[in-house]
N, C-alpha and C positions, 0 to 999 in steps of 0.2 A: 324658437321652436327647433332650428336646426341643432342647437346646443345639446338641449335637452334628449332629441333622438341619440345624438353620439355618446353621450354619457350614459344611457337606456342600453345600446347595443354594446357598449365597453364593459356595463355590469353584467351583460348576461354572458358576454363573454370570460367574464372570472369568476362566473357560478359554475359555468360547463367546465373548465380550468379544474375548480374545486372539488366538484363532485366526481372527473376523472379521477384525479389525486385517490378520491377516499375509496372508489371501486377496486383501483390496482392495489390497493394497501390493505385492503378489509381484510384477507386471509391471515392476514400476518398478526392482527391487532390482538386476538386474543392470546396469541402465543407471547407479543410483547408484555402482556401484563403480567404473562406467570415467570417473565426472564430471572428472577432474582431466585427461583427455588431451583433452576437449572442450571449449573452450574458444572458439571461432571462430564467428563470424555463421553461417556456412553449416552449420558442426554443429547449434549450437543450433538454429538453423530446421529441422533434420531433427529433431532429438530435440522440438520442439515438436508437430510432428503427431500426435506419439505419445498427446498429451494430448485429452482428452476437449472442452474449449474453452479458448481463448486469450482470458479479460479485458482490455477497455476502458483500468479503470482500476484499480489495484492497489493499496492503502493498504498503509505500513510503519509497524506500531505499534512502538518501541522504548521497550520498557520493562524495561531495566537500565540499572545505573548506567554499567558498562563494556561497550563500544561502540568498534566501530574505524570510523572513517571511508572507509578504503580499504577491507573488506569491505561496507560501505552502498552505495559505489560500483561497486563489483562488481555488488551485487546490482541496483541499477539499469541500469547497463550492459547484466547478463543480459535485464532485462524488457524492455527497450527492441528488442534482439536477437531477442525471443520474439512482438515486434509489439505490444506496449501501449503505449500511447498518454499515458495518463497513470499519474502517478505522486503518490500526496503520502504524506510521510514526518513522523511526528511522535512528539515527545517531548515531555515533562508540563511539561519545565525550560527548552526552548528554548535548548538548547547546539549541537543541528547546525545550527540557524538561525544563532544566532552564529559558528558556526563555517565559513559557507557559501563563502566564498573559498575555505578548505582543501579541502572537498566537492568543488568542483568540479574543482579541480586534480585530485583522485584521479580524476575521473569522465575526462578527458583524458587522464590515465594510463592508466586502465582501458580505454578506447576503441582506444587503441594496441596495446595488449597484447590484447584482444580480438576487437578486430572488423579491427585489421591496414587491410591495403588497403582495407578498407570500410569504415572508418571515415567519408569525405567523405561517405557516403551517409546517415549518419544527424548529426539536429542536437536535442541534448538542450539544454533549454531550463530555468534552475533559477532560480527566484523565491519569493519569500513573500507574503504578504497585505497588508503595508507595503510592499511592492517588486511593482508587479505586472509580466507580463510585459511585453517591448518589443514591437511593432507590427515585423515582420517581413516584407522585402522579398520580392516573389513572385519565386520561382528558375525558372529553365528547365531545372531539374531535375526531371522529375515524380517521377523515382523515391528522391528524397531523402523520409526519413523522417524526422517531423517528433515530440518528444515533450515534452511539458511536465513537470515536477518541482514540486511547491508543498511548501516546507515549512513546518512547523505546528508549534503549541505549546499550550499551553493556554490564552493568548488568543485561537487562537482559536476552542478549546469552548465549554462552560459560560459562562465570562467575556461568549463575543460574543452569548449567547443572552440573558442579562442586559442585554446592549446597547441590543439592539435592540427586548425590549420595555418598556426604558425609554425609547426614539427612539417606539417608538407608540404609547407610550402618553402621551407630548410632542404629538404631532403628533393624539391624540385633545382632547387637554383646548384644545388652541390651535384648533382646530375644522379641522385639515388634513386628517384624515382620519375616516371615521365608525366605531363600533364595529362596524354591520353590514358594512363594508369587512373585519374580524380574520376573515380565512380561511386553509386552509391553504396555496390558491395564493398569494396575496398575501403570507403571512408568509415561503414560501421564498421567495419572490422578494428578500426582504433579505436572507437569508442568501447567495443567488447572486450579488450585487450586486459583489462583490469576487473571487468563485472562481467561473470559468467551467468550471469541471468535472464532467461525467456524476459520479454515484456510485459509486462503486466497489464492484464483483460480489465483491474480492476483502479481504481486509485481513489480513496476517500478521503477527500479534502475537507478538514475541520478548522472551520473559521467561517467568518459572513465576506470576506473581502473576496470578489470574484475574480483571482489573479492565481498562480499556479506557482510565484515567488521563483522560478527557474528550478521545476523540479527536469531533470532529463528528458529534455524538450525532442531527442531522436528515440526514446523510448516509448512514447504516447500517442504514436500514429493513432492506433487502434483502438486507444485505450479510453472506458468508461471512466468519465469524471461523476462520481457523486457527491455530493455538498454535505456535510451535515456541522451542525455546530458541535462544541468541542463537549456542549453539556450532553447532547447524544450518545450515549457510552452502552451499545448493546449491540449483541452480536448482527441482529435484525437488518444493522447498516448493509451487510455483504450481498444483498439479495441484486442478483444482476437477472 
């Protein structure tokens, strides 16, 4: 009898689960079915209002094996169209980094088919930690919009965190620096040294494996994790 109550109070507990789920999500659903006819800067910046806030800086965790480069691009394209600013996109393996000529090209593609005539008005900007960005002439465009792309890999998680307190802990024993110096501002401060980017409000993890594969583990204090699988391919993910 006892079995059976627990199992009684387990189900009702992932109905209420459920039916939270479809309340917070109701608004969105019918905008989800028309996502394929909207497609255009001007749309998307209409169906962006619709969201509760528009993030800064948006993290793409990619964690599966298969991965389309022109859907990446897309989806960058979308954030970029949605007014975010930054961007950084990482995998464990460091193959869309290697891969970053073809990246871009799709992201050109995507911009076309896109954002159309409004393409001139945005300038996506895609670099890695080895590659930083290029120094950028000031345009008499004010209202070109400006976005940067960092992509990432597991050098530089974990790896760079090993880095850098083997670099201070160098520059302790050589007398560069003092122990009472190891604080938390001073320690981000190396890890920003190379990535000038705010932390991201946002980070959309595409994969079922509940693990974060060592994305910049001092960047995610704050930072929302959302889950979706990789077949999830719509703007609709961004809603924080």
């Amino acid at each position: 009898m006892k079995a059976y109550f627990l199992r009684l109070v387990h189900y009702v507990i992932a109905l209420a689960e459920f039916l939270q789920y479809l309340v917070l999500r109701m608004p969105l659903y019918g905008l989800l079915a028309s996502i394929k006819s909207k497609t255009t800067a001007s749309t998307i910046n209409e169906d962006s209002k619709l969201l509760k806030k528009v993030p800064s800086h948006v993290g793409i965790l990619v964690a599966e094996d298969e991965f389309s480069l022109k859907d990446l691009a897309n989806v960058i394209v979308w954030s970029v169209a949605l007014g975010i600013s930054y961007i950084s996109v990482y995998d464990i393996n460091g193959e869309i980094k290697r891969n970053s000529v073809v990246l871009q090209r799709n992201i050109e593609k995507s911009k076309a088919e896109v954002l159309a005539q409004d393409q001139s008005s945005y300038d996506i900007q895609l670099f890695s930690t080895s590659q930083p960005t290029a120094e950028t002439t000031s345009s008499s465009n004010q209202k070109l919009h400006k976005a940067s792309v960092v992509l990432l890999c597991i050098e530089d998680g974990h790896h760079r965190i090993v880095n850098i307190a083997r670099h201070i802990s160098h520059m302790v024993t050589s007398g560069m620096f003092r122990q009472e110096d190891i604080v938390p501002s001073n320690v981000d401060n190396f890890f920003q040294e190379s990535l000038h980017f705010p932390d991201p409000e946002v980070c959309l993890k595409f994969g079922n494996t509940d693990c974060l594969f060592g994305y910049l583990p001092w960047q995610i204090r704050l930072t929302e994790i959302i889950g979706k699988t990789y077949a999830v391919r719509c703007i609709w993910a961004f809603e924080v």
